[in-house]
N, C-alpha and C positions, 0 to 999 in steps of 0.2 A: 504493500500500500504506500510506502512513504516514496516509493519509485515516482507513484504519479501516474502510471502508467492507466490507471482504472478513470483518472480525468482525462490525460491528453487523448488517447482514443476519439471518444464521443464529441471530444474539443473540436481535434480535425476534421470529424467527419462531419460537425454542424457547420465549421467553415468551407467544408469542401460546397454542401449544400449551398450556402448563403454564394460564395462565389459562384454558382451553376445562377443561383436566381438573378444574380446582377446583371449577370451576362447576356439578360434576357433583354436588356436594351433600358434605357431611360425613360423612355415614356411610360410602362408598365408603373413604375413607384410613382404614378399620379393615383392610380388605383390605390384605395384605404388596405386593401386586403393584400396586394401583391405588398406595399408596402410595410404592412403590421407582421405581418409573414416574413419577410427580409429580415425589421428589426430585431426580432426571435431567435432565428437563428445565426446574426451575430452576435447580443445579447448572449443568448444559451453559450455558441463556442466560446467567448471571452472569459465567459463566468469558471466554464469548466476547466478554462488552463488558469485562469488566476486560484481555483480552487485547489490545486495540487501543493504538496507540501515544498516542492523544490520551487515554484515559483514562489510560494511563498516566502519562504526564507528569501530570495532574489529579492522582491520587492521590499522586502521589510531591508535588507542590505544597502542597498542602492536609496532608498526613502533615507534611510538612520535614523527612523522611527520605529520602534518594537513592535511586532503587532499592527504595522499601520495595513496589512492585507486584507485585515478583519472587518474592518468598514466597508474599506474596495468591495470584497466579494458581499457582503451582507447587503449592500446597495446593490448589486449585481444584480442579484437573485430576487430583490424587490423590487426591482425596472423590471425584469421577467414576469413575473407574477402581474404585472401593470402591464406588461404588450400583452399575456395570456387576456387581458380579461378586456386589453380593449380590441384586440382579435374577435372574440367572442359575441362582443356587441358588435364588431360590423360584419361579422359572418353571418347574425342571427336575421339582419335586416330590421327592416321597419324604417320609421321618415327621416329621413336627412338629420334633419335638426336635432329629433330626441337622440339619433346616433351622436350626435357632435356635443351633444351636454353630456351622458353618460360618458366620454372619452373622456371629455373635460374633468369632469371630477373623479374618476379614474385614478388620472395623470395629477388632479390637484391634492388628491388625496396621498397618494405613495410618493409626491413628489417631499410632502412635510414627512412621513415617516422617512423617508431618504435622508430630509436635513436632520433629523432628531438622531440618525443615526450616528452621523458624522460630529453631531453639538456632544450626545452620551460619551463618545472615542475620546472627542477633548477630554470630556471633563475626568475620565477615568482613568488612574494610577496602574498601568500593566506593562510593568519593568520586562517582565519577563518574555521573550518571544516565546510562543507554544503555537509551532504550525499543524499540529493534531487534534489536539484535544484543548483548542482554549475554550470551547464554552463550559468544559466540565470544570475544568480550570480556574477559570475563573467567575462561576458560578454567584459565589456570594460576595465576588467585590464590587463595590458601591458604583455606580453609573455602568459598570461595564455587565450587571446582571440587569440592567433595564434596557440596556442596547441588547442585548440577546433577546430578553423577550421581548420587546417590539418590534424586531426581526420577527419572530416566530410567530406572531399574534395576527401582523398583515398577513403572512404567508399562507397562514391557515384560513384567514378570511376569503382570500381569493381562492384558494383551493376549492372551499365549500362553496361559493360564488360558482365559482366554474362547476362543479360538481353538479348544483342545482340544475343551471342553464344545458350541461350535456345532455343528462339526465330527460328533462323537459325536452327535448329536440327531438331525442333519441328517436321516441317514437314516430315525429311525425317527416322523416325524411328516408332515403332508398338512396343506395349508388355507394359513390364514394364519399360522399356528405357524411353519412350512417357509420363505412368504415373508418374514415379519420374521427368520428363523436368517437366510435368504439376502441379505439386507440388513445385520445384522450380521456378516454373516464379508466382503460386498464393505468396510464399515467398517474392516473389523480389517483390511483387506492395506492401506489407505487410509492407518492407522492404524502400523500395520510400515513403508511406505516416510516417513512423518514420522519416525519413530522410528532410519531408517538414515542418514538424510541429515543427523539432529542429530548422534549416533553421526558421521557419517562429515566434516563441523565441527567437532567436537570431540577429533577425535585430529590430524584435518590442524593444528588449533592446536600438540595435544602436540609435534605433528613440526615443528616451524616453517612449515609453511605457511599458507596463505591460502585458505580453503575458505567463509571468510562467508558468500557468496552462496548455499548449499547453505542455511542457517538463516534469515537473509534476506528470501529472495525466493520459495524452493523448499517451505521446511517450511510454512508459515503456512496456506495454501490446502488443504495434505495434512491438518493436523490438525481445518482447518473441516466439511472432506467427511468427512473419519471421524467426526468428532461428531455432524453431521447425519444421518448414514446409520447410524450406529449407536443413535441414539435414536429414528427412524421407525425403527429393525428392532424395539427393546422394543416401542413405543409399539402399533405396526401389527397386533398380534392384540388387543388392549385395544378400539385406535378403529377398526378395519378393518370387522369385521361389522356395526358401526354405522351406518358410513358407506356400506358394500354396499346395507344395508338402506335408508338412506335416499336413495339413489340410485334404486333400484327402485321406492319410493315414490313419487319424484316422478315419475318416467318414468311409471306407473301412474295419478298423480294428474289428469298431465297430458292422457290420453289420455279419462280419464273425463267432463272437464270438459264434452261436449257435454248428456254425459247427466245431468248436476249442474243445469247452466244448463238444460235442457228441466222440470224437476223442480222450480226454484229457489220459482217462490212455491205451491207446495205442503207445503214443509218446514216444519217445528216450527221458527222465528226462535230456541232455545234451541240446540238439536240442530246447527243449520247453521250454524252462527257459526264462522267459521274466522279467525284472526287473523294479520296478517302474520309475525309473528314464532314461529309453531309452525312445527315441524322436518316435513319431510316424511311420517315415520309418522305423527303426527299428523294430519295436514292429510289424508291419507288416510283416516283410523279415521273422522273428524268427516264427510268429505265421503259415504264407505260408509252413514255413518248417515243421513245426510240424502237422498242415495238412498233408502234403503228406506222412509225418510218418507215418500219422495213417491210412490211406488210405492206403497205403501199408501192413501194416500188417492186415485188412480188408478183402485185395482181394483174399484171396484164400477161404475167403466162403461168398461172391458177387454170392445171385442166382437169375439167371434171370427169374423166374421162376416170383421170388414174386415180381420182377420187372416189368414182363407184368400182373401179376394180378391188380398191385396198378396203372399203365398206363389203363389199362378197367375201373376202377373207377376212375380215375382223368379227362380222356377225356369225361367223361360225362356231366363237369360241364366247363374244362378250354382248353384254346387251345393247340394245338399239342405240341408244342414247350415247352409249362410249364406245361404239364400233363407227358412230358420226366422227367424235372428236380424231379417233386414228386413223381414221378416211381423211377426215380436213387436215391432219399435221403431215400426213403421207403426200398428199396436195401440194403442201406449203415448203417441205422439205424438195422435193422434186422441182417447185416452180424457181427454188432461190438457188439452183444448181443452173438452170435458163438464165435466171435473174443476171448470174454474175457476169454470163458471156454477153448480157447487153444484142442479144442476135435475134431480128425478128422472127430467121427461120424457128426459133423457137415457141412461139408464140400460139396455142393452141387453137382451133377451130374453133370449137366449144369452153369458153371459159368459165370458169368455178369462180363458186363466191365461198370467202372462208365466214363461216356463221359463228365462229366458237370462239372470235377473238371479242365478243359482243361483250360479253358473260364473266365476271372475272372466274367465278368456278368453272366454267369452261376454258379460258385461257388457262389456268392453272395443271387442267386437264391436255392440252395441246401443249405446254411445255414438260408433260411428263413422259407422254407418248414420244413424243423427239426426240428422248433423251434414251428410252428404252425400248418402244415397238420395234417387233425385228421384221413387219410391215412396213414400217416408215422408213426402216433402216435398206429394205429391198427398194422403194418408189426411189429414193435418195439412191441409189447404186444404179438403177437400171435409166433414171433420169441423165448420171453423168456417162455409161453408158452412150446413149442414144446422142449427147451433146458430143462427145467424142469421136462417133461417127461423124456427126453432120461436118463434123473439120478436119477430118481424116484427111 
């Protein structure tokens, strides 16, 4: 524990988040919610690296004030609890204005438990550094046992605050709205047993006993998993449909690629240019389009000729529906072996229309056939075949 290592984690990985959100451009932080959502998880990652014992000793080093980390983080964590709850109010909706007075006192409220925090620090006598265990610590010394508990008091206010509001929600929402509530309410109970085992360190001090190990050893891990779970529960209707989205894309992208690569030097070199670093919708839209490049310049020696020979052999074996699709990619595979010679001798009597590139589950079905019918694999051979001839 004294590594640090159970804060920095979670630290990095809410900055990693917070930088992915920035990135999303400037104008989105006009929005209450892309905005409140940002401050969170800078907020969150700051709190969790200034929370570690090595930072702390750093800052208390460098400050040459004992203890001066206690304020830092105890204010930290009460700006957190202040973006939690004005998150909350403009997630929930309702009219502009009561949004913006609830924010308002929100913010005017934790903004004085902030100052009282920092006035309690002055005024309180805490020679000693203790980057573990000062609230056990220093439990019953004068100004610095009321700066811990008024730390703990807002904390748990907004907690139950937030508690209430998910709770109420819960029921009347579906999606990913439902799953981030249900991520922040596993947070908040995550969140309530940190909050009882400090609570319950801190009176065993009142009492004379020895209950450290409860704040220690026990709280630390409980307040990382509520911060983390609480900030993927905002975060998670923001990035969730995004990343559903680009999830399905790649799955989609991937599946297409036989039929991309059969396609590839038919395509517009503008059109087709896909670059490593586009996001899955992307890489999608660009690779759709360079499809239909190639497909197009395809169709004018599309013969349907070798399309219903290769549907008499496919329907022997498959049903109706997907002895079409390996008819049409047997078609398609044959007209882009024409295609490449550019030679009108190629060019069929009887021209075929490809129907399957309509349909994305049919397209998906025509780039799988390309890649394996040993139908498509024969129209494709007997195609270069016959071009071979003509230029014999």
């Amino acid at each position: 524990m004294s590594s640090g290592i159970v804060f920095y984690i979670p630290g990095l990985l809410l900055l990693l988040a917070a930088v992915l959100k920035l990135s999303a451009g400037r104008p989105l932080w006009r929005d209450p919610l892309v905005a409140s959502t940002g401050l969170i998880l800078l907020i969150g990652s700051l709190v969790c690296i200034l929370s570690a014992p090595p930072t702390i000793r750093f800052v208390n080093d460098v400050t040459g004030v004992a203890n001066f980390s206690a304020p830092l983080v105890y204010a930290g964590l009460t700006a957190l609890s202040a973006g939690y709850l004005v998150l909350m109010i403009n997630w929930e909706g309702g009219s502009p204005e009561r949004r913006r007075r609830a924010s308002l006192l929100v913010m005017g409220v934790y903004g004085l438990v902030i100052a009282g925090i920092w006035v309690l620090f002055a005024l309180a006598d805490v020679p000693v550094e203790r980057a573990r265990d000062l609230d056990t610590y220093y439990a019953n010394t004068p100004y610095m046992r009321e700066m811990i508990v008024l730390y703990l008091v807002a904390h748990t206010a907004a907690t139950v605050a937030l508690m209430v509001m998910s709770v109420r929600w819960l029921r009347e929402v579906r999606g990913m709205i439902r799953r981030g509530l249900t991520l922040i309410v596993i947070g908040l109970f995550f969140d309530g047993c940190y909050q009882s085992v400090k609570y319950a360190a801190m009176a065993a001090r009142w009492l004379g006993r020895d209950w450290d190990v409860l704040s220690t050893v026990v709280s630390p891990p409980l307040v990382m998993l509520a911060g983390i779970t609480c900030a993927c529960g905002f975060a998670l209707p923001r990035i969730g449909p995004p990343l559903v989205n680009n999830a399905r894309a790649w799955r989609r992208y991937r599946r297409l690629l036989p039929l991309s690569a059969e396609l590839r030097t038919q395509r517009a070199p503008a059109t087709g240019a896909i670059r490593w670093w586009d996001p899955p919708v992307r890489r999608l839209a660009r690779q759709e389009i360079s499809i239909w490049d190639g497909v197009l310049a395809c169709s004018p020696y599309l013969d349907d000729q070798v399309r219903a020979t290769a549907y008499d052999k496919a329907r022997a074996t498959l049903a109706a529906d997907e002895a079409e699709v390996v008819a049409e990619a047997a078609m398609l595979a044959a007209a882009r072996v024409q295609a490449l010679r550019r030679d009108s001798a190629g060019m069929p009597s009887n021209a075929g229309t490809l129907r399957s590139i309509s349909t994305p589950h049919q397209m998906v079905g025509l780039a799988q056939a390309l890649a394996s019918s040993p139908i498509v694999a024969e129209a494709r051979r007997r195609s270069a075949e016959r071009a071979a001839a003509d230029h014999g």
